[in-house]
C-alpha positions, 0 to 999 in steps of 0.5 A: 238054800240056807246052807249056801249063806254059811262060810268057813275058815279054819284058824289054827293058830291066830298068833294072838295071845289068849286067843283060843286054837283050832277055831272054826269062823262060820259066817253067816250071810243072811239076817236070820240065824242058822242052826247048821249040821256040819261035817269036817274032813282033816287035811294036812298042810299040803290039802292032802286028806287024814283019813285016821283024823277024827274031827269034833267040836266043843260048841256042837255045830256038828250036831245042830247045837251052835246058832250062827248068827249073822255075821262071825261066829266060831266053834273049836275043833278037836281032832283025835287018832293018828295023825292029829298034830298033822291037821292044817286044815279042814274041809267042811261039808254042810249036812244040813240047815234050818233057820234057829228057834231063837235068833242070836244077837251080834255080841258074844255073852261075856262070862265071869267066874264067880265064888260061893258069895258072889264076888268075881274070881279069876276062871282058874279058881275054884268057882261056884257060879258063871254070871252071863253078861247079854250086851244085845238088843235082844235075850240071848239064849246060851250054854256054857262050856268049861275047857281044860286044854293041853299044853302042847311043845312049840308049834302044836295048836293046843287041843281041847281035852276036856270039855264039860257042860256048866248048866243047860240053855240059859236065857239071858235078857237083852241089855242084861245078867243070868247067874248060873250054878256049878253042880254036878259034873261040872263042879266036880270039873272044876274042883279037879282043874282048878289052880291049873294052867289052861282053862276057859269059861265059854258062852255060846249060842245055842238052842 
Protein backbone atom coordinates (compact mmCIF):
# COMPACT_ATOMS: atom_id res chain seq x y z
CA UNK A 1 0.00 0.00 0.00
CA UNK A 2 1.02 3.84 -0.68
CA UNK A 3 0.11 4.85 2.54
CA UNK A 4 2.59 2.71 4.18
CA UNK A 5 5.79 4.22 2.39
CA UNK A 6 4.68 7.78 4.50
CA UNK A 7 6.27 8.72 8.01
CA UNK A 8 5.82 11.49 10.12
CA UNK A 9 7.68 13.86 12.84
CA UNK A 10 5.94 16.69 14.38
CA UNK A 11 8.62 19.61 15.02
CA UNK A 12 7.36 22.08 17.47
CA UNK A 13 9.99 24.00 17.67
CA UNK A 14 13.49 23.27 15.79
CA UNK A 15 15.49 25.85 17.71
CA UNK A 16 16.96 27.15 14.76
CA UNK A 17 16.20 30.71 13.70
CA UNK A 18 14.19 31.58 11.02
CA UNK A 19 12.96 28.12 11.09
CA UNK A 20 9.17 28.03 10.47
CA UNK A 21 7.14 25.91 13.91
CA UNK A 22 4.43 23.50 14.14
CA UNK A 23 6.13 21.82 10.79
CA UNK A 24 4.95 18.23 9.86
CA UNK A 25 8.14 16.27 8.08
CA UNK A 26 6.48 13.55 5.70
CA UNK A 27 8.86 11.20 4.52
CA UNK A 28 8.38 9.49 1.62
CA UNK A 29 9.95 6.07 0.88
CA UNK A 30 9.32 5.49 -2.36
CA UNK A 31 10.65 7.00 -5.80
CA UNK A 32 7.15 7.98 -6.83
CA UNK A 33 5.65 11.13 -5.33
CA UNK A 34 2.35 10.80 -3.22
CA UNK A 35 -0.58 13.16 -2.97
CA UNK A 36 -1.76 11.82 0.94
CA UNK A 37 -4.97 12.55 2.61
CA UNK A 38 -4.03 12.95 6.12
CA UNK A 39 -5.78 13.39 9.60
CA UNK A 40 -4.19 14.67 12.68
CA UNK A 41 -5.28 14.06 16.39
CA UNK A 42 -3.41 17.01 19.25
CA UNK A 43 -1.70 15.25 21.97
CA UNK A 44 -0.19 17.21 24.64
CA UNK A 45 3.42 16.61 26.31
CA UNK A 46 2.30 13.56 28.16
CA UNK A 47 0.84 11.53 24.78
CA UNK A 48 -2.62 12.34 26.28
CA UNK A 49 -5.39 13.25 23.73
CA UNK A 50 -6.76 17.15 23.26
CA UNK A 51 -10.04 16.33 22.42
CA UNK A 52 -11.08 20.30 21.88
CA UNK A 53 -7.67 20.78 19.73
CA UNK A 54 -8.59 21.31 16.27
CA UNK A 55 -5.64 20.63 13.80
CA UNK A 56 -5.26 22.32 10.08
CA UNK A 57 -2.70 22.68 7.74
CA UNK A 58 -1.22 25.64 5.55
CA UNK A 59 -0.05 23.34 2.60
CA UNK A 60 -3.04 21.23 2.55
CA UNK A 61 -1.64 17.68 3.05
CA UNK A 62 -5.33 17.19 4.86
CA UNK A 63 -6.88 17.59 1.74
CA UNK A 64 -4.70 15.99 -0.90
CA UNK A 65 -3.21 19.44 -1.87
CA UNK A 66 0.82 18.52 -0.93
CA UNK A 67 2.91 16.40 -3.20
CA UNK A 68 5.42 14.20 -1.19
CA UNK A 69 7.98 13.81 -3.06
CA UNK A 70 10.54 11.30 -2.30
CA UNK A 71 12.58 11.76 0.65
CA UNK A 72 11.65 15.05 3.38
CA UNK A 73 9.01 17.25 2.64
CA UNK A 74 6.68 19.45 5.39
CA UNK A 75 3.55 20.80 5.84
CA UNK A 76 2.71 23.42 8.85
CA UNK A 77 0.28 22.87 11.09
CA UNK A 78 -2.33 25.25 12.88
CA UNK A 79 -4.11 24.34 15.88
CA UNK A 80 -7.07 26.08 17.13
CA UNK A 81 -9.81 25.87 20.34
CA UNK A 82 -9.02 25.23 23.91
CA UNK A 83 -6.07 23.81 24.82
CA UNK A 84 -4.04 25.00 21.42
CA UNK A 85 -0.83 26.27 23.29
CA UNK A 86 -1.05 22.46 25.07
CA UNK A 87 -0.41 20.54 21.85
CA UNK A 88 3.42 18.70 21.77
CA UNK A 89 2.53 16.51 19.43
CA UNK A 90 0.33 14.86 16.81
CA UNK A 91 -0.68 11.79 15.94
CA UNK A 92 -1.52 11.40 12.14
CA UNK A 93 -3.87 8.80 10.62
CA UNK A 94 -3.44 8.29 6.74
CA UNK A 95 -7.03 8.58 5.27
CA UNK A 96 -5.69 7.89 2.05
CA UNK A 97 -3.01 7.83 -0.91
CA UNK A 98 -2.66 7.94 -4.47
CA UNK A 99 0.50 8.29 -6.45
CA UNK A 100 0.65 12.31 -7.88
CA UNK A 101 -0.28 13.65 -11.31
CA UNK A 102 3.18 15.61 -11.51
CA UNK A 103 6.01 14.10 -9.81
CA UNK A 104 7.89 16.85 -7.33
CA UNK A 105 11.53 17.01 -7.93
CA UNK A 106 13.97 16.71 -4.54
CA UNK A 107 14.43 20.64 -4.24
CA UNK A 108 12.36 23.11 -2.78
CA UNK A 109 11.03 26.03 -5.28
CA UNK A 110 12.97 28.93 -3.63
CA UNK A 111 10.81 32.47 -3.79
CA UNK A 112 11.87 36.12 -3.74
CA UNK A 113 9.38 39.15 -3.54
CA UNK A 114 9.57 41.31 -6.13
CA UNK A 115 8.41 45.02 -6.55
CA UNK A 116 6.11 46.57 -9.46
CA UNK A 117 9.43 46.83 -11.62
CA UNK A 118 10.81 43.81 -11.11
CA UNK A 119 13.63 44.28 -8.47
CA UNK A 120 14.10 42.00 -5.70
CA UNK A 121 12.65 43.43 -2.29
CA UNK A 122 12.53 41.96 1.14
CA UNK A 123 9.15 39.46 1.72
CA UNK A 124 7.91 42.07 4.54
CA UNK A 125 7.54 44.81 2.06
CA UNK A 126 5.00 45.61 -0.23
CA UNK A 127 5.19 43.46 -3.27
CA UNK A 128 3.94 43.01 -6.71
CA UNK A 129 4.95 39.56 -7.90
CA UNK A 130 6.84 36.15 -6.53
CA UNK A 131 9.76 35.15 -8.84
CA UNK A 132 9.88 30.86 -8.21
CA UNK A 133 13.34 29.52 -8.78
CA UNK A 134 13.05 25.45 -10.01
CA UNK A 135 16.73 24.18 -9.32
CA UNK A 136 15.60 20.55 -10.42
CA UNK A 137 15.98 18.37 -13.17
CA UNK A 138 12.55 18.30 -13.97
CA UNK A 139 9.37 21.29 -13.92
CA UNK A 140 7.91 21.80 -10.61
CA UNK A 141 4.42 22.47 -10.27
CA UNK A 142 3.77 24.78 -7.14
CA UNK A 143 1.43 27.04 -5.21
CA UNK A 144 2.15 29.80 -3.19
CA UNK A 145 1.38 30.43 0.13
CA UNK A 146 1.81 33.91 2.22
CA UNK A 147 1.76 33.54 6.38
CA UNK A 148 1.24 36.22 8.82
CA UNK A 149 2.26 34.63 11.74
CA UNK A 150 1.66 35.72 15.68
CA UNK A 151 3.86 36.59 17.83
CA UNK A 152 3.87 34.55 20.71
CA UNK A 153 5.30 35.02 25.04
CA UNK A 154 8.53 32.82 25.35
CA UNK A 155 7.88 29.47 25.02
CA UNK A 156 4.80 29.02 22.65
CA UNK A 157 5.31 27.58 19.14
CA UNK A 158 4.27 30.63 16.67
CA UNK A 159 1.18 29.79 15.13
CA UNK A 160 0.20 30.66 11.49
CA UNK A 161 -2.74 33.07 11.69
CA UNK A 162 -3.44 33.78 8.37
CA UNK A 163 -2.92 32.01 5.58
CA UNK A 164 -3.37 33.55 2.05
CA UNK A 165 -3.12 31.96 -1.73
CA UNK A 166 -0.61 34.05 -4.21
CA UNK A 167 -1.85 32.94 -7.51
CA UNK A 168 -3.14 29.36 -8.26
CA UNK A 169 -0.76 25.88 -9.47
CA UNK A 170 2.12 27.54 -11.16
CA UNK A 171 4.33 25.52 -13.58
CA UNK A 172 7.72 26.00 -13.22
CA UNK A 173 10.36 24.72 -15.95
CA UNK A 174 13.24 22.66 -14.49
CA UNK A 175 16.60 24.39 -14.14
CA UNK A 176 14.43 27.69 -14.25
CA UNK A 177 11.94 30.84 -13.32
CA UNK A 178 7.97 31.70 -13.30
CA UNK A 179 6.94 35.37 -12.20
CA UNK A 180 3.80 35.36 -10.46
CA UNK A 181 1.46 38.13 -9.97
CA UNK A 182 -0.12 39.83 -6.70
CA UNK A 183 -4.09 40.19 -7.24
CA UNK A 184 -6.90 39.94 -5.46
CA UNK A 185 -7.03 38.82 -2.30
CA UNK A 186 -3.75 38.03 -1.91
CA UNK A 187 -2.63 42.09 -2.55
CA UNK A 188 -5.08 42.99 -0.46
CA UNK A 189 -2.89 40.51 2.21
CA UNK A 190 -0.10 42.11 1.50
CA UNK A 191 -0.88 45.61 1.69
CA UNK A 192 -2.48 44.98 5.21
CA UNK A 193 0.81 43.15 6.28
CA UNK A 194 3.35 44.48 4.81
CA UNK A 195 6.33 46.59 7.14
CA UNK A 196 4.86 43.65 9.78
CA UNK A 197 7.18 41.67 11.64
CA UNK A 198 6.48 37.98 10.70
CA UNK A 199 5.64 37.02 7.21
CA UNK A 200 6.90 34.23 4.88
CA UNK A 201 6.85 33.63 1.10
CA UNK A 202 6.28 29.74 0.85
CA UNK A 203 6.37 27.54 -2.48
CA UNK A 204 5.37 24.25 -2.12
CA UNK A 205 4.35 21.20 -4.36
CA UNK A 206 1.20 20.59 -5.25
CA UNK A 207 -1.36 19.44 -7.87
Amino acid sequence: MLSQALSFRYVGDSGVDETMNQQLEIKNALPESLAPVLSFTALDKNEHVLPHVKVSTVYGSDRGNLVAPYGVSVDILRFSGPGEHDVADVRVTVRSTTEARIPAGAHDVTTQALDSHGREISRFERFSAVRLTNEDDVPASVRIAYILWDQPPKGVTQQAVEVTAVGGLTQVPAHGTAVVKVSGKAAAAVARNSNGPAVSIKAYNSQ
